[in-house]
C-alpha distance (Angstrom), angle and dihedral (degrees) to the residues before:
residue distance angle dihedral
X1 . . .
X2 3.57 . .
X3 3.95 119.8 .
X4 4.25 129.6 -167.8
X5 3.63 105.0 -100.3
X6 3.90 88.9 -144.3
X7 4.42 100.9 48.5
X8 3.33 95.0 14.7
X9 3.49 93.2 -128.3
X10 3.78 133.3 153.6
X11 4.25 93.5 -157.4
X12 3.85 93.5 104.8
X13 3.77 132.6 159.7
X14 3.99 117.9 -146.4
X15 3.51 87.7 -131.4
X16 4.29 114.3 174.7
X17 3.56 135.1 -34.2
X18 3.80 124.6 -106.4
X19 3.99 116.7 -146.4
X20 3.88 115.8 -138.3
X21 3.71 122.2 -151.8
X22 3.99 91.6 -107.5
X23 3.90 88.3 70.2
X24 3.94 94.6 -108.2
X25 3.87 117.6 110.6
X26 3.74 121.5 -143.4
X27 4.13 122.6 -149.6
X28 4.20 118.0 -104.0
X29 3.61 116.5 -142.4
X30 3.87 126.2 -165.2
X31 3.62 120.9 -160.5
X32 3.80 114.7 -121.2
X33 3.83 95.5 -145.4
X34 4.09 103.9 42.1
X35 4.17 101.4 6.4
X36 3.61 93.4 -127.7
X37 3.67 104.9 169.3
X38 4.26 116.2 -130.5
X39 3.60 151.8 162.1
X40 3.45 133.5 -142.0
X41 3.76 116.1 -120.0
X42 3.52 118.8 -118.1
X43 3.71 109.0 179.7
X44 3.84 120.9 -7.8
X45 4.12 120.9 -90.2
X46 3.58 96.7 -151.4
X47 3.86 113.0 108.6
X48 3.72 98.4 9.7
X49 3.69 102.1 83.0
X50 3.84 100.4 27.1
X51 3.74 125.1 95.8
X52 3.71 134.1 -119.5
X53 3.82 105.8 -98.2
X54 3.88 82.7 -133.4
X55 3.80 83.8 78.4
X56 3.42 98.8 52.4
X57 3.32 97.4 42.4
X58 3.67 92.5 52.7
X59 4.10 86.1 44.9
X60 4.26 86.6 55.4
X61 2.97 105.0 51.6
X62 4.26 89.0 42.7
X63 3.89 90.3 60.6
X64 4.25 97.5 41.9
X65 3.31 88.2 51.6
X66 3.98 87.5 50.5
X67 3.65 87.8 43.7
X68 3.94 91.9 54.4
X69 3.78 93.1 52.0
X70 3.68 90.7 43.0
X71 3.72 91.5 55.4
X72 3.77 95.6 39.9
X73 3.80 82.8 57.9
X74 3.83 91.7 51.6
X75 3.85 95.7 47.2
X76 4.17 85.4 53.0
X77 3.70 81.0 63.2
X78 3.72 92.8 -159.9
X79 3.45 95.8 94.6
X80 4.19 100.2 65.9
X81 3.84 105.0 20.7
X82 4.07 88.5 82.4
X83 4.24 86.1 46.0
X84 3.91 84.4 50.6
X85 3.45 96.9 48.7
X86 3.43 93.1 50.3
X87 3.88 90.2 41.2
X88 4.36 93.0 69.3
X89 3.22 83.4 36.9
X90 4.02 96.1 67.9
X91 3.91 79.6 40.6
X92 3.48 111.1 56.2
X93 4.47 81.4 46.1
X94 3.77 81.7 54.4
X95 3.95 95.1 50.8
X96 3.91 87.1 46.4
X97 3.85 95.1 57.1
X98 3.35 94.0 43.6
X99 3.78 81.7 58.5
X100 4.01 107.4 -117.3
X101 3.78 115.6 162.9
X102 4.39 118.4 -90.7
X103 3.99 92.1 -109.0
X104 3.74 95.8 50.8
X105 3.95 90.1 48.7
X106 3.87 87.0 45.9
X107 4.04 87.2 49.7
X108 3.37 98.1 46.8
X109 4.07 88.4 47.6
X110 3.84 95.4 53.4
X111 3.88 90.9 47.8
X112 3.83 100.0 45.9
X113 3.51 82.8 42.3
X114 3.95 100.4 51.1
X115 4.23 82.6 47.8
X116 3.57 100.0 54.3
X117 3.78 88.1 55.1
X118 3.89 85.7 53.5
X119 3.74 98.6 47.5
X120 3.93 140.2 -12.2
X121 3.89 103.9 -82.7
X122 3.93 95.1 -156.7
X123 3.55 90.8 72.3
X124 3.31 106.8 67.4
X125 3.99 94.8 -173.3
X126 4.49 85.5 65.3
X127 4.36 83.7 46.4
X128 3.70 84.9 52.8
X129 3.84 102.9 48.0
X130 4.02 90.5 39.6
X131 3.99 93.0 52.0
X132 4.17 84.7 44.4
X133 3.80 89.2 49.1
X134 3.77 104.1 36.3
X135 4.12 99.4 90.4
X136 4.14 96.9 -169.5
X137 3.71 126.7 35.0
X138 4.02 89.7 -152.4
X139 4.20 98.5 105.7
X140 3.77 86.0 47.6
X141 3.88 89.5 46.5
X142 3.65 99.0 66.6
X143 3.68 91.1 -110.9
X144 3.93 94.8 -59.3
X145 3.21 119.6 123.2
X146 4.16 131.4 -144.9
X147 4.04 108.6 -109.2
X148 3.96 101.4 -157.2
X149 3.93 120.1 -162.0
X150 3.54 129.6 -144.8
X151 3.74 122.3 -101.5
X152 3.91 110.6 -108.8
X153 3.60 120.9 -148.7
């Protein structure tokens, strides 16, 4: 006799059917005293739609070997400093049809400009750590430095 595996009661309505993808339908019940939804279990899942851990074994040790290369292409650093390039490039065209003014283009060109030599700028996880790391703006501020004012009351 079946029982709710929350409650543990045996008051249960039959209540629908649900339809798996194999064509066969499997009974709902819903428990009478906390309607918690179940099924009974025909047969048991485990082992029939796992993989062999050969496979994914086999499919790890494809992709770090991928990632290696991948990364010993990115330390070379000819491979993305002509994407970057290109990359501000499409930017700065963007800001100008959207109609910002020639010295903010010409700003924002020096500055994305002055970081991609730092760091690669289409990762955005190295951007992150060398804006968290950098302690003064100055070298990326073409040697002018912020004048702050005091708050006036």
């Amino acid at each position: 006799m079946l029982r709710c595996l929350n409650a543990a009661q045996r008051t249960l309505y039959k209540d629908c059917y649900r339809y798996l993808a194999d064509g066969s339908s499997v009974q709902r019940y819903l428990c009478r005293n906390c309607c918690f939804w179940f099924s009974e279990t025909r047969k048991p899942y485990i082992g029939t739609y796992t993989k062999s851990n050969s496979d994914a074994h086999q499919k790890a040790a494809k992709l770090l070997v991928e990632a290696h290369k991948q990364t010993e292409k990115q330390e070379a650093g000819a491979t993305w400093q002509p994407e970057i390039k290109g990359k501000i490039i499409d930017f700065l065209w963007h800001l100008k049809k959207e109609g910002y003014s020639k010295k903010t283009i010409e700003v924002y060109g020096e500055r994305l400009s002055q970081l991609a030599k730092s760091c690669n700028v289409l990762n955005p996880e190295e951007v992150k750590k060398f804006i968290a790391e950098k302690e003064t703006w100055n070298s990326i501020n073409c040697g002018r430095s912020r004048k702050t004012h005091p708050i006036r009351l």
